[in-house]
C-alpha positions as CSV (number, residue, x, y, z in Angstrom):
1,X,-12.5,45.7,-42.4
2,X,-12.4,44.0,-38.8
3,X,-8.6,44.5,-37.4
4,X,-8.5,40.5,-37.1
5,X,-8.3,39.3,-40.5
6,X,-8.8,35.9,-41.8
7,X,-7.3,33.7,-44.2
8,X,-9.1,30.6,-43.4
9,X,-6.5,29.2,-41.9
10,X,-5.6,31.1,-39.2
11,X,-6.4,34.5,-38.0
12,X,-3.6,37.3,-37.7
13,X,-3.2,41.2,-37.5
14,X,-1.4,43.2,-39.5
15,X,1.5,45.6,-39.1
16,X,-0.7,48.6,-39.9
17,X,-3.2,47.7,-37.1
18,X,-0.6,46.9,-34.4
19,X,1.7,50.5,-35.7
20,X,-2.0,52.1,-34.0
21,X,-2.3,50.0,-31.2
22,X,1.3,50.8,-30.2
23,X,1.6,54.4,-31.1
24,X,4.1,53.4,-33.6
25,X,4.7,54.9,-37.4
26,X,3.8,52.2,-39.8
27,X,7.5,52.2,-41.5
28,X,9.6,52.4,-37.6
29,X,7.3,49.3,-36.9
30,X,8.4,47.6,-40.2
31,X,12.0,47.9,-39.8
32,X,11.9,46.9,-35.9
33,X,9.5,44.0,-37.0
34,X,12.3,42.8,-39.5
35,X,15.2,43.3,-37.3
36,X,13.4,41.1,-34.5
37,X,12.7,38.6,-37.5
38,X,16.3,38.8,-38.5
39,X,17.5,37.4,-34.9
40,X,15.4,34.4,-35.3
41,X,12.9,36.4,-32.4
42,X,9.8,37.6,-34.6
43,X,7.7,34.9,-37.4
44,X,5.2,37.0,-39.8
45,X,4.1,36.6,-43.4
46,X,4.2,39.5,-46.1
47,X,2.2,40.2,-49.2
48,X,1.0,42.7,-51.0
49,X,-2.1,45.3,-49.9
50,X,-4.1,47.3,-51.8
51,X,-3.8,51.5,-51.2
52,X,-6.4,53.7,-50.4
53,X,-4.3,56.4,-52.0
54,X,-3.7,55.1,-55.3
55,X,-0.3,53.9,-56.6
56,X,1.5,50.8,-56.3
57,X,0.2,48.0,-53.9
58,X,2.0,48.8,-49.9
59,X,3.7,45.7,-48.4
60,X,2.1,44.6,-45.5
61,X,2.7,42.1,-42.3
62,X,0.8,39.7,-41.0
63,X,1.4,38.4,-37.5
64,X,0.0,35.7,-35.9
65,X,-1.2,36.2,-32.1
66,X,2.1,35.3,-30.3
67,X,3.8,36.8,-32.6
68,X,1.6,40.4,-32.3
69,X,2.4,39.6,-28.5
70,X,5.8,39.4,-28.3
71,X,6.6,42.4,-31.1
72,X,4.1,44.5,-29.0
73,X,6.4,43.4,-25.2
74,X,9.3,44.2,-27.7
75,X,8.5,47.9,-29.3
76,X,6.2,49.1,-25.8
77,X,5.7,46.9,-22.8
78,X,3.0,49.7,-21.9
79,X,0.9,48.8,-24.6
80,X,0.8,45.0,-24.4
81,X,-2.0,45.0,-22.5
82,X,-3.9,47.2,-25.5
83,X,-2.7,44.6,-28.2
84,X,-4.1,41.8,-25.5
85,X,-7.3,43.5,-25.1
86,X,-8.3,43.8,-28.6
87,X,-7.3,40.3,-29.0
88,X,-9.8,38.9,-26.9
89,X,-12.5,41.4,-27.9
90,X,-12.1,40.1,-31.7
91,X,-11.4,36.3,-31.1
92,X,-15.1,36.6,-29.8
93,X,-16.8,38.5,-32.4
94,X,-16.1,35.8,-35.0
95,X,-14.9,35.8,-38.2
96,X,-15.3,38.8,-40.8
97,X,-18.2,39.2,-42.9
98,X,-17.0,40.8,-46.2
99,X,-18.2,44.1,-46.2
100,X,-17.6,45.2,-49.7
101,X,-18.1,43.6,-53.5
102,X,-14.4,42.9,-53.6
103,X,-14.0,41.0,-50.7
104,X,-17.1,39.2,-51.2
105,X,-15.5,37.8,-54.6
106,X,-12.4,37.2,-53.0
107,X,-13.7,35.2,-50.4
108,X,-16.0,33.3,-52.9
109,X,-13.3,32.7,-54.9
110,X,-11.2,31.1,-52.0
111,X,-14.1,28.9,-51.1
112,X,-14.8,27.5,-54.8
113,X,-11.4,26.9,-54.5
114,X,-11.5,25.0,-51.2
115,X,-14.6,23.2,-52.5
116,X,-13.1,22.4,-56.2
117,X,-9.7,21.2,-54.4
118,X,-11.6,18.7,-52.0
119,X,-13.7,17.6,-55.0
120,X,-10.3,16.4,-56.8
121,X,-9.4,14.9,-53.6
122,X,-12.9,12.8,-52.8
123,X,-12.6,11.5,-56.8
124,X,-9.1,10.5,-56.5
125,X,-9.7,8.2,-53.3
126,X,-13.3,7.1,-54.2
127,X,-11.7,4.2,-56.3
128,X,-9.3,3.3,-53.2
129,X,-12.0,3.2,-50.4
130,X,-14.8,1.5,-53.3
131,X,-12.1,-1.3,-53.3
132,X,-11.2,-1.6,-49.4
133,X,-15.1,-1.4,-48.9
134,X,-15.8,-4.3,-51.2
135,X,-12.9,-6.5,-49.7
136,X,-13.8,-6.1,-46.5
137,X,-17.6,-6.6,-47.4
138,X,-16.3,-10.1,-49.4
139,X,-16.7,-13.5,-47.6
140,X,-14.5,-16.1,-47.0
141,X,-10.4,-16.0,-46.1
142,X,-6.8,-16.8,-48.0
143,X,-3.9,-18.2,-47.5
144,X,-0.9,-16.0,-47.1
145,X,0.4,-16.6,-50.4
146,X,-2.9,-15.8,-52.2
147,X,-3.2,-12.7,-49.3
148,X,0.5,-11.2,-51.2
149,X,-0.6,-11.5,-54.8
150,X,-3.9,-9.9,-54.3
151,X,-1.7,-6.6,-52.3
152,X,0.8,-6.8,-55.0
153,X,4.0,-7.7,-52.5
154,X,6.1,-10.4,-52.2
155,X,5.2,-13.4,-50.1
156,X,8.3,-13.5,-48.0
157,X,7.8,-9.9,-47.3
158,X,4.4,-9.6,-46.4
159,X,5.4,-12.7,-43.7
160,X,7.9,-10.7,-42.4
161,X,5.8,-7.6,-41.4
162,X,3.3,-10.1,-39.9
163,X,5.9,-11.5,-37.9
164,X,7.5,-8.2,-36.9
165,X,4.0,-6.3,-36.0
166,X,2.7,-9.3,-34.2
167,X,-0.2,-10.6,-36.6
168,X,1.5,-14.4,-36.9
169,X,4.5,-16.3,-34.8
170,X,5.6,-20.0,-35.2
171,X,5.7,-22.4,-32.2
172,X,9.0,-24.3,-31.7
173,X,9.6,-26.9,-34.2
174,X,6.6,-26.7,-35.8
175,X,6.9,-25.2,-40.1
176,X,3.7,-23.6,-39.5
177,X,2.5,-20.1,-39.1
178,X,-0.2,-19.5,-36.4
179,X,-2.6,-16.0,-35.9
180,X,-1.9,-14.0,-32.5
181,X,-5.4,-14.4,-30.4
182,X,-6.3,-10.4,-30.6
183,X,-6.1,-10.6,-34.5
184,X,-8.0,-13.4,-34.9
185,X,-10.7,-12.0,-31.8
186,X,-10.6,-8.5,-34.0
187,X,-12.0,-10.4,-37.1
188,X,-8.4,-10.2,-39.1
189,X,-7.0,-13.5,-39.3
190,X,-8.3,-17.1,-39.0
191,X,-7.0,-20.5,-38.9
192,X,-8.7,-23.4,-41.2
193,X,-8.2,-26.7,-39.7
194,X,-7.4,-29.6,-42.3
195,X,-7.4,-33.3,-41.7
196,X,-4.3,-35.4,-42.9
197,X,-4.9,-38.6,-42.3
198,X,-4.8,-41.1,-39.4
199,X,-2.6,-41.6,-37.2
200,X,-1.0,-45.0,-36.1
201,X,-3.3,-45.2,-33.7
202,X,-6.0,-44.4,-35.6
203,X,-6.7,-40.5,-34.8
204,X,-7.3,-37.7,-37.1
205,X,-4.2,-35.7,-37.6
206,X,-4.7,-32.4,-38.1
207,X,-2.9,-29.1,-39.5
208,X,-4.3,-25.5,-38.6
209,X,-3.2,-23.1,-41.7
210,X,-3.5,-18.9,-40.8
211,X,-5.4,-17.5,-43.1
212,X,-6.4,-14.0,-43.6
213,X,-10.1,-12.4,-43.4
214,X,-11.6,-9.8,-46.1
215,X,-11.6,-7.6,-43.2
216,X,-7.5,-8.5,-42.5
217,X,-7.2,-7.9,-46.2
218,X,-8.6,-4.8,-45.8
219,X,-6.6,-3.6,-43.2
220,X,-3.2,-5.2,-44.7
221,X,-3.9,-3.0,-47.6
222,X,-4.3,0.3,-45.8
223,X,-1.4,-0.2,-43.5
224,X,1.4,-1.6,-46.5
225,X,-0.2,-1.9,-49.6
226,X,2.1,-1.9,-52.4
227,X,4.8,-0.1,-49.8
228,X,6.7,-3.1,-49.0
């Protein structure tokens, strides 16, 4: 295998690869690598690696690349540079290409596992984003009362986080709640206008009610949902 090692996630090298490099007996290079880890100075993962030899599985370190770096300044200073050469020489060769039957299964079995993982994930949100799609694809707006039953919250609640994240304010003495100018310009909110009557001299008078959009339903159900 490739010194730089992959576990499709992040690449590191392992203790056996940087005992070489630094001219180091694998077993000295263990118990230095766990006494730096043991003063908070050194960061590696440990699992099991299969021997060459026969026998029981060897315990093996992997170390990320600032971690390889400062455990090589640490053990040889002299070396560093060795550990930072071969660093750059495999970041640009790529990842590894299994090179035997085993690691070919292993990494096929990772990947079905990647793919079967993001398949549970796509069918457990399909139903979510279906819904959101439809309401912002509906036409027509609601009130805020109608806006709370439809995200499951309470009314007073749902009024509040409008008010606090700046979707709907009251002017001074007036009962009614009105839309901030960017939500209604961003296709969130609306107002409908509704005559009452006339006046006593004669002129409409008129009430403007918020209202919220599909689209503003949409959004309100990403950003609070059930939550509140």
């Amino acid at each position: 295998m490739n010194q730089l090692m992959m576990n499709h996630k992040a690449l590191t090298m392992t203790s056996e690869q940087l005992a070489v490099l630094l001219q180091i007996e694998h077993n000295e290079f263990r118990k230095k690598a766990n006494a730096l880890a043991a003063r908070g100075l050194l960061e590696f993962r440990e699992e099991s690696s299969h021997n060459p030899l026969g026998g029981r599985p060897r315990m093996v370190m992997h170390f990320d690349k600032r971690n390889s770096m400062v455990i090589a300044a640490k053990l040889n200073d002299q070396l560093l540079a060795a550990v930072v050469d071969r660093w750059i020489e495999l970041e640009s060769a790529g990842p590894d290409i299994p090179r035997t039957l085993p690691e070919a299964l292993r990494l096929a079995a990772d990947l079905a596992e990647q793919n079967n993982q993001l398949r549970l994930v796509v069918t457990e949100q399909a139903p979510k984003v279906e819904a959101l799609a439809r309401i912002a694809d509906a036409r027509g707006s609601m009130c805020l009362t109608d806006a709370a039953k439809h995200l499951g919250v309470q009314r007073c609640k749902l009024i509040d986080w409008m008010r606090a994240n700046r979707w709907i304010y009251r002017r001074e003495g007036c009962a009614r709640w009105l839309a901030y100018q960017p939500r209604m310009s961003a296709g969130l909110l609306d107002h409908k206008v509704t005559v009452l009557g006339l006046d006593e001299e004669g002129d409409q008078r008129l009430a403007s009610q918020v209202r919220i959009t599909p689209k503003g339903l949409a959004k309100l159900a990403q950003v609070i949902g059930g939550g509140l």
